[in-house]
PDB file of N, CA, C and O in Angstrom:
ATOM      1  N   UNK A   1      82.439  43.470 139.225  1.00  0.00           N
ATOM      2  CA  UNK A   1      83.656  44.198 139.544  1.00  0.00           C
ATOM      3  C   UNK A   1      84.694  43.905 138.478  1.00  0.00           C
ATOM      4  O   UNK A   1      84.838  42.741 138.106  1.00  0.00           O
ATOM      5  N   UNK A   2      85.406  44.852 137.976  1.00  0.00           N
ATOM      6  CA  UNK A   2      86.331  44.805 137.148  1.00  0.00           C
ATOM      7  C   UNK A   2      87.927  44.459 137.669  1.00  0.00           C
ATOM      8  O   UNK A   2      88.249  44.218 138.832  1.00  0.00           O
ATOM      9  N   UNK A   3      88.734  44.499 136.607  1.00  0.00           N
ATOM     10  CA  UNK A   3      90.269  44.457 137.047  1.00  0.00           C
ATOM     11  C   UNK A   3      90.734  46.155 137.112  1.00  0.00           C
ATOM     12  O   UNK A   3      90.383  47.179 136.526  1.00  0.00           O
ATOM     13  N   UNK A   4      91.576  45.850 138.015  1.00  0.00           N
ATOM     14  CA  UNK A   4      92.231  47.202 138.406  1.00  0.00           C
ATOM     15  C   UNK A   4      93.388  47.501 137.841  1.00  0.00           C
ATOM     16  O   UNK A   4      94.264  46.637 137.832  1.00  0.00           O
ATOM     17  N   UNK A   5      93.682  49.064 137.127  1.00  0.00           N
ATOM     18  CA  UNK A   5      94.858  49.134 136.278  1.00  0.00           C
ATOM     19  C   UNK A   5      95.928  49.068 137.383  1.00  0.00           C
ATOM     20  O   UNK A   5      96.990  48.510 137.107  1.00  0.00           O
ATOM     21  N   UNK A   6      95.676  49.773 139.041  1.00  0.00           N
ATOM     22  CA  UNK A   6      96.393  49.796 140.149  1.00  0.00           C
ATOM     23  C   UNK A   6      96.826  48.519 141.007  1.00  0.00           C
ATOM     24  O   UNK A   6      96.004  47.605 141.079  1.00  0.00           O
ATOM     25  N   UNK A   7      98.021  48.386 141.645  1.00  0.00           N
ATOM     26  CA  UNK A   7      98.291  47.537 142.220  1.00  0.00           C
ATOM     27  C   UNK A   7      98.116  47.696 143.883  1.00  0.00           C
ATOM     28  O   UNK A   7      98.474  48.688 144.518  1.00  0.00           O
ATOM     29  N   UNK A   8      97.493  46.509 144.437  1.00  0.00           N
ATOM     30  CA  UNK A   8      96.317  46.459 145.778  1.00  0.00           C
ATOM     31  C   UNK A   8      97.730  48.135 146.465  1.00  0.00           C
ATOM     32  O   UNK A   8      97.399  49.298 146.698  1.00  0.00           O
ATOM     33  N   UNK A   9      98.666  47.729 146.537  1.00  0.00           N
ATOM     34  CA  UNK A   9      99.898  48.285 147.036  1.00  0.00           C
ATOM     35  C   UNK A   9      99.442  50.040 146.919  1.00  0.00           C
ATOM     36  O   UNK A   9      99.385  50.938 147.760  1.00  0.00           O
ATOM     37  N   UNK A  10      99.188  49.983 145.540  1.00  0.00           N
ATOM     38  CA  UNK A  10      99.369  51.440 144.907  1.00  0.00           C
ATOM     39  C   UNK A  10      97.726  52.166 145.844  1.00  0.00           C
ATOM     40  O   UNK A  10      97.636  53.259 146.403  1.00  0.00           O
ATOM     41  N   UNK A  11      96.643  51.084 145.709  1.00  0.00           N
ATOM     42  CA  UNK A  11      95.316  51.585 145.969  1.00  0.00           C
ATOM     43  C   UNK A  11      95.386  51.363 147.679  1.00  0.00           C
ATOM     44  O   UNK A  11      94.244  51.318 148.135  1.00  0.00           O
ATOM     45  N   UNK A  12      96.140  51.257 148.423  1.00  0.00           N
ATOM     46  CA  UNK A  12      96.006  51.168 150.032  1.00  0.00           C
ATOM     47  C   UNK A  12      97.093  52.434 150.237  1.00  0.00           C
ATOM     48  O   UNK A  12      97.236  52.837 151.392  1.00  0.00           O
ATOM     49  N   UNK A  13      97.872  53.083 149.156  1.00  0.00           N
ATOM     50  CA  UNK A  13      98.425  54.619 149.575  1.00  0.00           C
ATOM     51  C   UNK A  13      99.965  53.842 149.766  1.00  0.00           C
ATOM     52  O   UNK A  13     100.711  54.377 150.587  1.00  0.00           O
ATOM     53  N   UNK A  14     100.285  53.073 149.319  1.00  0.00           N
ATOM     54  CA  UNK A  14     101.635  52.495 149.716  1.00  0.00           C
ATOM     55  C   UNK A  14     103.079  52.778 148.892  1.00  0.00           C
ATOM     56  O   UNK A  14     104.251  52.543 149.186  1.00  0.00           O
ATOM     57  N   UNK A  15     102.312  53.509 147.500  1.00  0.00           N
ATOM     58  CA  UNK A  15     103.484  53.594 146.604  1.00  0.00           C
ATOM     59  C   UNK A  15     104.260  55.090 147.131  1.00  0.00           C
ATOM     60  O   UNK A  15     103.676  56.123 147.459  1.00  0.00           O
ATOM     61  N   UNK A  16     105.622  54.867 147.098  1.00  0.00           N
ATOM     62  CA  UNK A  16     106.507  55.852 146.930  1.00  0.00           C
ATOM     63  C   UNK A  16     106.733  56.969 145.811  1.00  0.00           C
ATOM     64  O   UNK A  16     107.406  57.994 145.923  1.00  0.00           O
ATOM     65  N   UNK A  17     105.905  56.459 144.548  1.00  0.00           N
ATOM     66  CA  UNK A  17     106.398  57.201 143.207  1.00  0.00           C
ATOM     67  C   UNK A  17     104.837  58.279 143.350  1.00  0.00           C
ATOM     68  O   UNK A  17     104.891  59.475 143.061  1.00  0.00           O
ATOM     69  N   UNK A  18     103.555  57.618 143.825  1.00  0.00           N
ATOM     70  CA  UNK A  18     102.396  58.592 143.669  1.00  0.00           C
ATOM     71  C   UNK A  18     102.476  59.442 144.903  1.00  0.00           C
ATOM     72  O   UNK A  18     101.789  60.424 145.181  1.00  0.00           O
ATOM     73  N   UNK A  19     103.638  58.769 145.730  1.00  0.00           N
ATOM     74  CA  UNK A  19     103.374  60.224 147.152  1.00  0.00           C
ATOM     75  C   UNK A  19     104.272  61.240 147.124  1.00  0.00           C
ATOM     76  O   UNK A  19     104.213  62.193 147.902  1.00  0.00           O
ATOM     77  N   UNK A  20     105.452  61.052 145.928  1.00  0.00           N
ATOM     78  CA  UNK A  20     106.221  62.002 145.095  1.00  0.00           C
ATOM     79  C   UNK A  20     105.698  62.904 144.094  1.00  0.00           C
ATOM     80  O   UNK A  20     106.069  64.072 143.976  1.00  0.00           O
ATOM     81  N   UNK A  21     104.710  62.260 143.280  1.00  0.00           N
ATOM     82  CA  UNK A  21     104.242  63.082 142.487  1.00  0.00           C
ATOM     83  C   UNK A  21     103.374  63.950 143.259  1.00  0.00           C
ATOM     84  O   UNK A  21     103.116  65.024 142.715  1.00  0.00           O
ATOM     85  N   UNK A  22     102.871  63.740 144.381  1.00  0.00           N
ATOM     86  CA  UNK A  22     101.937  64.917 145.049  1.00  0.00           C
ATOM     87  C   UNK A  22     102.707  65.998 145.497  1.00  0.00           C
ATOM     88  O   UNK A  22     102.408  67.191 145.446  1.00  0.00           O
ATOM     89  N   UNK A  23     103.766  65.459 145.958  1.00  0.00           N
ATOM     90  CA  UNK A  23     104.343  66.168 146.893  1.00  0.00           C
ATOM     91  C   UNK A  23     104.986  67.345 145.685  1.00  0.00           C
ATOM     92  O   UNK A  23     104.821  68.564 145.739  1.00  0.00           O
ATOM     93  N   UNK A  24     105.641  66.690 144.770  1.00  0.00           N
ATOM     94  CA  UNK A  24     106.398  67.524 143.928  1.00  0.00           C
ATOM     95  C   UNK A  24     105.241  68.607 143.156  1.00  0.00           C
ATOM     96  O   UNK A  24     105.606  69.777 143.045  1.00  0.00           O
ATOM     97  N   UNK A  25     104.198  68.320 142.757  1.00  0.00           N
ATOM     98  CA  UNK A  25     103.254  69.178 142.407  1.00  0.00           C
ATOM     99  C   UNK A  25     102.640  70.296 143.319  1.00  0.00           C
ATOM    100  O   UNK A  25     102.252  71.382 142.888  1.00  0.00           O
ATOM    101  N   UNK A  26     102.601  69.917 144.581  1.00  0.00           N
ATOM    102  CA  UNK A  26     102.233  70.889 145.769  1.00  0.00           C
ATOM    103  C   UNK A  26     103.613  72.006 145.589  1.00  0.00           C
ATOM    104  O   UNK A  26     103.363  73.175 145.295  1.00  0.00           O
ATOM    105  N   UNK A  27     104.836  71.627 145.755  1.00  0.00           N
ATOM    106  CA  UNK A  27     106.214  71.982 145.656  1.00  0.00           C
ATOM    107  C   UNK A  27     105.656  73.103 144.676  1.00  0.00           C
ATOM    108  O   UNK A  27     105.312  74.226 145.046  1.00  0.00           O
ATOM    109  N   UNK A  28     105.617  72.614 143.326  1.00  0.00           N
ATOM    110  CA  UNK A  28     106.030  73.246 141.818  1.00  0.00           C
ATOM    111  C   UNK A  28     104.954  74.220 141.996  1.00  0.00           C
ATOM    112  O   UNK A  28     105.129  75.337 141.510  1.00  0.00           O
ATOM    113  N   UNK A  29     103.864  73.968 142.621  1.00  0.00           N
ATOM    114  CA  UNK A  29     103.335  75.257 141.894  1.00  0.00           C
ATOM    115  C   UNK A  29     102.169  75.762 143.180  1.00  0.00           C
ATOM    116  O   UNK A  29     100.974  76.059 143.180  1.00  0.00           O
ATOM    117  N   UNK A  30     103.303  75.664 144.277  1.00  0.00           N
ATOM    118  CA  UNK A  30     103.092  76.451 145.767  1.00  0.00           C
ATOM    119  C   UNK A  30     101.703  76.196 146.599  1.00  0.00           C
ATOM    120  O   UNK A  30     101.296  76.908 147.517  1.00  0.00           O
ATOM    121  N   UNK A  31     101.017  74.937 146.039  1.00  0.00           N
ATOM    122  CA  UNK A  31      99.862  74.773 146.608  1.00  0.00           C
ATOM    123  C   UNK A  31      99.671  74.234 148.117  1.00  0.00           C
ATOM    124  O   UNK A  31     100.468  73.447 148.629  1.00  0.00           O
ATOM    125  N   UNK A  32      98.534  74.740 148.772  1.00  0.00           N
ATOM    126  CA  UNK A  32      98.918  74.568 149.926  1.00  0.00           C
ATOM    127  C   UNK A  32      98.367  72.941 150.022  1.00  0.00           C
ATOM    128  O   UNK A  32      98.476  72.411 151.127  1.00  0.00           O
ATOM    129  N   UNK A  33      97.938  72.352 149.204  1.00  0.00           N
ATOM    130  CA  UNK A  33      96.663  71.014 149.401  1.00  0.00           C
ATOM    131  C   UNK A  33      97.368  70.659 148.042  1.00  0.00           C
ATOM    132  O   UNK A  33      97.723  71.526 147.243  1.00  0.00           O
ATOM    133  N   UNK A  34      97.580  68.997 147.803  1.00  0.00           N
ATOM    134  CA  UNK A  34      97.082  68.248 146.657  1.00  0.00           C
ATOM    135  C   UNK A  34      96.753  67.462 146.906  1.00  0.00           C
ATOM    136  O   UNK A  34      97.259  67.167 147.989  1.00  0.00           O
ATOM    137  N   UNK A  35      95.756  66.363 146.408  1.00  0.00           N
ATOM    138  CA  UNK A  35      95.566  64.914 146.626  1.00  0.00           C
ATOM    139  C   UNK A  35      95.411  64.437 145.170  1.00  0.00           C
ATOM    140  O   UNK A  35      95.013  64.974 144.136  1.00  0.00           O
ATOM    141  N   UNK A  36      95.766  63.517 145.415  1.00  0.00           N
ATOM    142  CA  UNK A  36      95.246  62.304 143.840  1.00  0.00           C
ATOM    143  C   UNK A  36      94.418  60.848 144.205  1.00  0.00           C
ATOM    144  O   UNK A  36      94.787  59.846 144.818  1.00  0.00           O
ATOM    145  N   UNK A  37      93.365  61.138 143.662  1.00  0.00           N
ATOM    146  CA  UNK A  37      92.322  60.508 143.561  1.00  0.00           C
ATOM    147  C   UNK A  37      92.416  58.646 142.995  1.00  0.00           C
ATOM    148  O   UNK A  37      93.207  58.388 142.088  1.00  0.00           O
ATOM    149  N   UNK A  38      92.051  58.154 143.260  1.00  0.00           N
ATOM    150  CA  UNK A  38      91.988  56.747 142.585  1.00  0.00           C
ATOM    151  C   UNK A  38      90.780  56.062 142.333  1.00  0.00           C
ATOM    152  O   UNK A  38      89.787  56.317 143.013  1.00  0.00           O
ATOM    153  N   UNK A  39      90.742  54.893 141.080  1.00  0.00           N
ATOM    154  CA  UNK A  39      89.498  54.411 141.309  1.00  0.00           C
ATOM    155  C   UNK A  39      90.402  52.838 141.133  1.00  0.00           C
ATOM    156  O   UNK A  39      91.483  52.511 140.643  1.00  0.00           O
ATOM    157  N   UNK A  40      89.369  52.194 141.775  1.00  0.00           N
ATOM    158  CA  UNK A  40      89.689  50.321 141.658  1.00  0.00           C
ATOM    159  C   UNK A  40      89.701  50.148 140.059  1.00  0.00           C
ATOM    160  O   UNK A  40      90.798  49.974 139.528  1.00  0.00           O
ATOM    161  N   UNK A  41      88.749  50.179 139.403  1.00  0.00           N
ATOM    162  CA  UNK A  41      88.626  50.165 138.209  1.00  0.00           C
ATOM    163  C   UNK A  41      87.445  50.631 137.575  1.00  0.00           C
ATOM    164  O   UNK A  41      86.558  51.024 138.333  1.00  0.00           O
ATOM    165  N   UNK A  42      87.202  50.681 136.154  1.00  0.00           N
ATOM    166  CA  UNK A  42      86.217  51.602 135.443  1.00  0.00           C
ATOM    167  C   UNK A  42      85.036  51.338 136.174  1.00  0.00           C
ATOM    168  O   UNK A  42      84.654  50.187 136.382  1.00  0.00           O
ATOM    169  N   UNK A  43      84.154  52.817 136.766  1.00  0.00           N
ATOM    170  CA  UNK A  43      82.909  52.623 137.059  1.00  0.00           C
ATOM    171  C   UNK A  43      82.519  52.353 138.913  1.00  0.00           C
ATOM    172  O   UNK A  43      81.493  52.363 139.594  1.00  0.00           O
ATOM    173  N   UNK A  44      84.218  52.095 139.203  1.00  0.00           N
ATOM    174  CA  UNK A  44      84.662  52.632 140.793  1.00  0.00           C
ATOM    175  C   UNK A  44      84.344  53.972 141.306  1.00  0.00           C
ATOM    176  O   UNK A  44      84.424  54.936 140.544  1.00  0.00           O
ATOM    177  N   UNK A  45      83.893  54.155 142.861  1.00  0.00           N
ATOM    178  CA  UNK A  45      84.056  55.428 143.341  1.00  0.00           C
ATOM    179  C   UNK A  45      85.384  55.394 143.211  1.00  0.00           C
ATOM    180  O   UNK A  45      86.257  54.525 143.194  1.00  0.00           O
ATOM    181  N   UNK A  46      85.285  57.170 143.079  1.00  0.00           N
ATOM    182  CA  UNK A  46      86.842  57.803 143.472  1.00  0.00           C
ATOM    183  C   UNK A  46      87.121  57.701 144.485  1.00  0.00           C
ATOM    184  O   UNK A  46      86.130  57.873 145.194  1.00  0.00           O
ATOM    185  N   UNK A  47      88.247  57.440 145.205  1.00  0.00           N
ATOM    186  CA  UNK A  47      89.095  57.820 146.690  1.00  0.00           C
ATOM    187  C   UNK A  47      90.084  58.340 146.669  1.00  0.00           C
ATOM    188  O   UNK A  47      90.999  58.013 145.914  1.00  0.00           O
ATOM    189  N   UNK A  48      90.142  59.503 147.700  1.00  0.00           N
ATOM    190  CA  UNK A  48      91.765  59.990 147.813  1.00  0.00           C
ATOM    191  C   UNK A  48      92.452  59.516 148.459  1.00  0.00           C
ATOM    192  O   UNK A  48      92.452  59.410 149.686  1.00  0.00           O
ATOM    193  N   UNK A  49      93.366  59.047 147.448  1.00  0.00           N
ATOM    194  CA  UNK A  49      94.459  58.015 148.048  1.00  0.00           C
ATOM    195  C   UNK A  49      95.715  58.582 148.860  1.00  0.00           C
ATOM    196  O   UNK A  49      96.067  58.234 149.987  1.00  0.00           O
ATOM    197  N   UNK A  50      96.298  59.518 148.045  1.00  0.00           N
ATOM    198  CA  UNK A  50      97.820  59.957 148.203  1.00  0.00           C
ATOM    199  C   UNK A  50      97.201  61.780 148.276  1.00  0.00           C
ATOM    200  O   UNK A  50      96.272  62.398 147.757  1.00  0.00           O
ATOM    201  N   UNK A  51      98.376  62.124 149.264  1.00  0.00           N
ATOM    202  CA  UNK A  51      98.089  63.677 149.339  1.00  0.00           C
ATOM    203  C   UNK A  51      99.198  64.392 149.807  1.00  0.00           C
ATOM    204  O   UNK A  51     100.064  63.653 150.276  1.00  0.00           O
ATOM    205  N   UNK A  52      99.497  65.771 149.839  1.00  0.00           N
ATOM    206  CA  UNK A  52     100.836  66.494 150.376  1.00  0.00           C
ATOM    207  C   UNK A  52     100.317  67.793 150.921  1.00  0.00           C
ATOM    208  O   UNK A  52      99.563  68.357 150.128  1.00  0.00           O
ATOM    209  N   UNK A  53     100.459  68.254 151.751  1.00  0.00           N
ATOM    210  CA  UNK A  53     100.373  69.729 152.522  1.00  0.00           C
ATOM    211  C   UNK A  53      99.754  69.778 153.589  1.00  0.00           C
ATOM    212  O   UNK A  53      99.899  68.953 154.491  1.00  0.00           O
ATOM    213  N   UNK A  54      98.995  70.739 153.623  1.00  0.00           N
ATOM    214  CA  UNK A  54      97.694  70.953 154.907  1.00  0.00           C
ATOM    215  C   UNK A  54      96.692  69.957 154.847  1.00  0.00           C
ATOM    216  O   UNK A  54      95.639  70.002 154.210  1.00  0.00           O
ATOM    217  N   UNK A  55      97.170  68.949 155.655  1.00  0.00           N
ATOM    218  CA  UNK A  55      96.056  68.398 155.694  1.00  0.00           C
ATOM    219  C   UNK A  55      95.342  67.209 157.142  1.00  0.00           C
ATOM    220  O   UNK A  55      95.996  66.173 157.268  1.00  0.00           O
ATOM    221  N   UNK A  56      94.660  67.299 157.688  1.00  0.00           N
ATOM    222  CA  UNK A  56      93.912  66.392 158.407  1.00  0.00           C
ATOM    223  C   UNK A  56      93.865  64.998 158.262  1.00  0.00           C
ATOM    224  O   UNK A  56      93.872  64.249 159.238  1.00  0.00           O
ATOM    225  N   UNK A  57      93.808  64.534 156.891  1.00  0.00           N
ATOM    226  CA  UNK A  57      93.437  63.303 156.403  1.00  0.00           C
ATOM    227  C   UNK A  57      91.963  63.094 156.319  1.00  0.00           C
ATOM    228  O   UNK A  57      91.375  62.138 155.814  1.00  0.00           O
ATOM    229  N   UNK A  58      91.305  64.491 157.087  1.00  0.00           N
ATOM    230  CA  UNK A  58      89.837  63.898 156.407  1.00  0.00           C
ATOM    231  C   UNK A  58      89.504  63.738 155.224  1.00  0.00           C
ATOM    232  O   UNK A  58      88.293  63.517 155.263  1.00  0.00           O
ATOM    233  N   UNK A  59      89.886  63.712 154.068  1.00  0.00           N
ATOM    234  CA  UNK A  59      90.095  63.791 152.576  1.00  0.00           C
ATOM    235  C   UNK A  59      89.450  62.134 152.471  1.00  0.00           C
ATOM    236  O   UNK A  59      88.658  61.626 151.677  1.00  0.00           O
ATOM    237  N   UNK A  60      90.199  61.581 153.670  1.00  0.00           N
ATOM    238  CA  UNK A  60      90.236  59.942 152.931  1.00  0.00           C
ATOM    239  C   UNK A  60      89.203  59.470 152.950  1.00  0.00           C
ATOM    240  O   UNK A  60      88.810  58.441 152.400  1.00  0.00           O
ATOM    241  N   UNK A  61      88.349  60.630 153.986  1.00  0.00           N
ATOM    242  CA  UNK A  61      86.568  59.754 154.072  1.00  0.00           C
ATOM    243  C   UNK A  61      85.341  60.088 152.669  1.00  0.00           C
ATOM    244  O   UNK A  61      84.156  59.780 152.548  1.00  0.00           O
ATOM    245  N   UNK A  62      86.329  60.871 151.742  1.00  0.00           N
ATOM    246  CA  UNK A  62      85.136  61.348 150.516  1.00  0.00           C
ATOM    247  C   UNK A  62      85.301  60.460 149.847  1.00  0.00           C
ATOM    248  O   UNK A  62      86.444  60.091 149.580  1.00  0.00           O
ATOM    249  N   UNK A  63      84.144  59.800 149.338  1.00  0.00           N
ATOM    250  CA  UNK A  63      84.465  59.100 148.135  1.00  0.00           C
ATOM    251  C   UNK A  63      83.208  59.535 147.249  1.00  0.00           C
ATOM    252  O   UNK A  63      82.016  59.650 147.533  1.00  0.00           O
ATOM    253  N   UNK A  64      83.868  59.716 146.165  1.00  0.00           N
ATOM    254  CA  UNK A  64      82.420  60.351 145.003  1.00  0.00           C
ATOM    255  C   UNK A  64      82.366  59.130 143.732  1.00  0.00           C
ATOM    256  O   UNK A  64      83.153  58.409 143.120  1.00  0.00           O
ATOM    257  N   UNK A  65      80.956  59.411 143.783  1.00  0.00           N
ATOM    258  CA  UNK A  65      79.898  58.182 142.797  1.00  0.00           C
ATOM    259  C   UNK A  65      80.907  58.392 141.119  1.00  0.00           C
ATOM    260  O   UNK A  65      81.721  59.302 141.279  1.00  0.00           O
ATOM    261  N   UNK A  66      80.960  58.020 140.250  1.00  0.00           N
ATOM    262  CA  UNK A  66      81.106  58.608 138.290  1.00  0.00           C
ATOM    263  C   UNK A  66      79.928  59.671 138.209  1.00  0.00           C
ATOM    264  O   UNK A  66      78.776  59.337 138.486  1.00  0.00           O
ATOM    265  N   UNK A  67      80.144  60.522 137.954  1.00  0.00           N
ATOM    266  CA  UNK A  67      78.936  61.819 137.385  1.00  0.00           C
ATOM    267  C   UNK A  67      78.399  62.131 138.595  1.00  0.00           C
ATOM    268  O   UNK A  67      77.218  61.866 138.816  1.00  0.00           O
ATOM    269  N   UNK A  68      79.006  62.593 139.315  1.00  0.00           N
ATOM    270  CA  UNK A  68      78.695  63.033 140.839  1.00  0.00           C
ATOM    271  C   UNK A  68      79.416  63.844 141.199  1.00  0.00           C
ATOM    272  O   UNK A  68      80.372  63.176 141.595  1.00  0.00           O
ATOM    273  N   UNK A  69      79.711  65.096 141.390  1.00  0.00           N
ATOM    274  CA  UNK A  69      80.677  66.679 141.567  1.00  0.00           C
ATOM    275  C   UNK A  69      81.738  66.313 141.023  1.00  0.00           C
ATOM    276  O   UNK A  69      82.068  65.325 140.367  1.00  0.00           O
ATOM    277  N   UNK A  70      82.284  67.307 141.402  1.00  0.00           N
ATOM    278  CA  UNK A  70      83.396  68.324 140.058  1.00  0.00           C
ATOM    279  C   UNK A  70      84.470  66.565 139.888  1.00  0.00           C
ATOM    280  O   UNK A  70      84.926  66.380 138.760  1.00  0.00           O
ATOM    281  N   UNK A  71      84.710  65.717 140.711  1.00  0.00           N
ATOM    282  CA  UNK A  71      85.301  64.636 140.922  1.00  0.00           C
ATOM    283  C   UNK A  71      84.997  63.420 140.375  1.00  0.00           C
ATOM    284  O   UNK A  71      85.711  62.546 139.884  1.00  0.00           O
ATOM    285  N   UNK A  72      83.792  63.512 140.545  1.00  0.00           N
ATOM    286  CA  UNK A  72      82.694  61.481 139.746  1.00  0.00           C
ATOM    287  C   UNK A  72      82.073  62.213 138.272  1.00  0.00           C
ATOM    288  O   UNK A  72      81.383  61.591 137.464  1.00  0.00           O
ATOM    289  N   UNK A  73      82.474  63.650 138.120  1.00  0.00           N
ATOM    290  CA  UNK A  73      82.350  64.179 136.021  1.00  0.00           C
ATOM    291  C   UNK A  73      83.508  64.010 135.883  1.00  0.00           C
ATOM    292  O   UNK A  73      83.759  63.619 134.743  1.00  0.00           O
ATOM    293  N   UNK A  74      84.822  64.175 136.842  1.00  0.00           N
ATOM    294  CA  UNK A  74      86.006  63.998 136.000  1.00  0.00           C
ATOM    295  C   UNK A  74      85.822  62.119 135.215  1.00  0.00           C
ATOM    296  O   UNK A  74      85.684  61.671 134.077  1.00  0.00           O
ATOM    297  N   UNK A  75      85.946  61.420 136.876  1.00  0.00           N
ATOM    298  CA  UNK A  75      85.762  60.283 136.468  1.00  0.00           C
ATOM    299  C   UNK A  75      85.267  59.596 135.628  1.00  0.00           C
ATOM    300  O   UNK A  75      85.719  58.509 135.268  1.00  0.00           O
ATOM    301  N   UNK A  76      84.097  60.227 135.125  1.00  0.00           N
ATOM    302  CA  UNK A  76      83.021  59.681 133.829  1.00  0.00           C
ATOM    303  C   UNK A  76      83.425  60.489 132.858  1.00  0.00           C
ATOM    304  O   UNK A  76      82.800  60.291 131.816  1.00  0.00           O
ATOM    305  N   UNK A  77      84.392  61.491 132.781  1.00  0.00           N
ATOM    306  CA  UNK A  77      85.081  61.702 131.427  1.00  0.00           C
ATOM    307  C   UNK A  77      85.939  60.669 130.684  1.00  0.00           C
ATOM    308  O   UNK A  77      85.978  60.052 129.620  1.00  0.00           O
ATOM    309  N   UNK A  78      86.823  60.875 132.220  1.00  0.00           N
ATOM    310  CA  UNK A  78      88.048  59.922 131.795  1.00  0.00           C
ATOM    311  C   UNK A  78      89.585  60.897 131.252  1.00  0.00           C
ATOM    312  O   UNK A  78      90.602  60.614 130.618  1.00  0.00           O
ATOM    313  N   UNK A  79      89.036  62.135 131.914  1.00  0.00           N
ATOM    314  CA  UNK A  79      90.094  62.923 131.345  1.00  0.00           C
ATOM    315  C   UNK A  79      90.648  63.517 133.333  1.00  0.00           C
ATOM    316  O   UNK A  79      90.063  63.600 134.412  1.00  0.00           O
ATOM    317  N   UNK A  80      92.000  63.770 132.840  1.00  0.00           N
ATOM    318  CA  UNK A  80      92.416  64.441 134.313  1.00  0.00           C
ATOM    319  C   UNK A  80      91.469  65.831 134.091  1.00  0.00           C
ATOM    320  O   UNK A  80      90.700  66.310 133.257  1.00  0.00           O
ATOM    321  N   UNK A  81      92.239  66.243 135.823  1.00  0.00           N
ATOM    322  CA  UNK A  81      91.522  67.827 136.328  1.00  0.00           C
ATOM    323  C   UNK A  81      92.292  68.203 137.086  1.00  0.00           C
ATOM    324  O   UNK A  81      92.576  67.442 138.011  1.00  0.00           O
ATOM    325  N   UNK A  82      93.009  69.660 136.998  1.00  0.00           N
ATOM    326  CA  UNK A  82      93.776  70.252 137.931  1.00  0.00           C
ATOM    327  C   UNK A  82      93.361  71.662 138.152  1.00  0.00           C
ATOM    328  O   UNK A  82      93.339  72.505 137.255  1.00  0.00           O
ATOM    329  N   UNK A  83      93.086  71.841 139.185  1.00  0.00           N
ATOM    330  CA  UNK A  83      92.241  73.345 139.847  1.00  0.00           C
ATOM    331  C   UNK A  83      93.791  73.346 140.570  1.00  0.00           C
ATOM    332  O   UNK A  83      94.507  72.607 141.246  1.00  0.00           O
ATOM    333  N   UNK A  84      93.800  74.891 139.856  1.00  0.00           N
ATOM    334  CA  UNK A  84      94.482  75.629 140.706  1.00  0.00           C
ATOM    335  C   UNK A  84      93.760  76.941 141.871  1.00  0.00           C
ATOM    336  O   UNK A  84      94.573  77.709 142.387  1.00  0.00           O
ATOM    337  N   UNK A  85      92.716  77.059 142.108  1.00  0.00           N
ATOM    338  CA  UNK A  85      91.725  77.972 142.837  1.00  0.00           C
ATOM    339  C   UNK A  85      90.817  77.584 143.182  1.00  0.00           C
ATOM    340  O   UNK A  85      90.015  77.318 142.286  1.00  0.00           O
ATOM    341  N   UNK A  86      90.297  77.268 144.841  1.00  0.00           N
ATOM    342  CA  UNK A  86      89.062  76.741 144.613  1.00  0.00           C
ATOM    343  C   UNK A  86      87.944  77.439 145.042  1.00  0.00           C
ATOM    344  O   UNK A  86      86.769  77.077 145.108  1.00  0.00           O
ATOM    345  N   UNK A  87      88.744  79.028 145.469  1.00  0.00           N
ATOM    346  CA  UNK A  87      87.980  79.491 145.738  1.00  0.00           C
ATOM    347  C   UNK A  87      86.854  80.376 144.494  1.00  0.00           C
ATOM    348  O   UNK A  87      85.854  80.978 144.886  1.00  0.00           O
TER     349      UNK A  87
END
């Protein structure tokens, strides 16, 4: 297991600044859903940590492998991903 760039705080959904940035991105560009994803550190599943709109919270039970859908290829890039359509 590696070190985490996140603080335990930030990775249990506790920060104020990442539940702003969701929220303000849902805001800016009228989406009905955002979440932002986290990993512990390199080579971590993803989890959705922080989220804003329609939502259930079932989000929090996905967690995807590195190179595993559209989410564990972002992860094993290492580059962000923003879908605006998912249909």
């Amino acid at each position: 297991m590696g070190a985490s760039n996140f603080s335990e705080d930030v990775l249990a959904g506790k920060s104020e600044h990442y539940g702003r940035v969701v929220e303000d991105l849902r805001a800016r560009y009228h989406f009905d859903f955002v979440a932002m994803g986290l990993t512990a550190f390199i080579g971590a599943p993803l989890k959705w940590i922080y989220s804003a709109g329609a939502s259930d919270e079932r989000h929090h039970r996905i967690v995807l492998a590195p190179g595993h859908g559209i989410g564990g290829i972002t992860i094993k890039a290492g580059k962000p991903m923003m879908f605006t359509n998912i249909d």
